[in-house]
N, C-alpha and C positions, 0 to 999 in steps of 0.2 A: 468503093462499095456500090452493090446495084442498090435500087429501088424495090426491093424485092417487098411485096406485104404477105404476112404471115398468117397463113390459114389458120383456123384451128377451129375445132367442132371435128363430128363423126366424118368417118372416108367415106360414108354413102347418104346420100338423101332419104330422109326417112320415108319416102313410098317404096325404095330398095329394102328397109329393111322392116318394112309390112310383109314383101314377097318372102325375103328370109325366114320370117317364123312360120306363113302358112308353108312353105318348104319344108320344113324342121317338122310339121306336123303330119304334113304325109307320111314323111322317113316312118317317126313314133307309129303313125296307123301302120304304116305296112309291116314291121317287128310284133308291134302286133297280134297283126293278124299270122304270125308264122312262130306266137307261143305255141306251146300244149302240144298235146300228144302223149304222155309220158302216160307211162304204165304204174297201177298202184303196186302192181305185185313186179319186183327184179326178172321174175322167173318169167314171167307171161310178155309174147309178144303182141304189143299194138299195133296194127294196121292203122290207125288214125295220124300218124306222124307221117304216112306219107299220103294226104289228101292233097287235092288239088289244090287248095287255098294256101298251103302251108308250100308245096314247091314251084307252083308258077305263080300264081296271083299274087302274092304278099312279095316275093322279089321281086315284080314287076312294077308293084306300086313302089318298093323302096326305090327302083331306079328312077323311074321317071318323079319322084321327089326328089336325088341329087341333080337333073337334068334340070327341072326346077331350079334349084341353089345358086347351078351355073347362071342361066337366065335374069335371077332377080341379081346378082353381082354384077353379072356383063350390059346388065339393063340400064339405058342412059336418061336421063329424066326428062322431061318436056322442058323446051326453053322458058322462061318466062321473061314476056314481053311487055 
């Protein structure tokens, strides 16, 4: 048998996973910001569902929060000496 010694605790360093929830909290802003719009009346068309906030800025913020995600996952910690 090796020598093997057995990890155990979390798969990431907890500065990884500070990045992970402010990640997680862009996502939520950017959903967000791409509620509402909706009409009181079935019958009445709203113009306000497609504002610009709602089809470019708010996907834009949700991706560059999974781009985030990746980063604080693929993020390797400072050595400590």
């Amino acid at each position: 048998m090796s020598n093997e010694t057995e990890k155990t605790g979390f798969a990431l360093p907890s500065d990884n996973y500070k990045f992970v929830w402010i990640g997680i909290a862009i996502i939520v802003f950017g959903f967000i910001l791409m509620a509402g719009g909706r009409s009181d009346d079935p019958q009445v068309f709203n113009e306000a569902m497609f504002s610009v906030r709602r089809i470019v800025i708010a996907p834009m913020i949700v991706l560059a929060g999974f781009i985030f995600e990746i980063y604080a996952i693929m993020r390797k910690p400072k050595s400590e000496e």
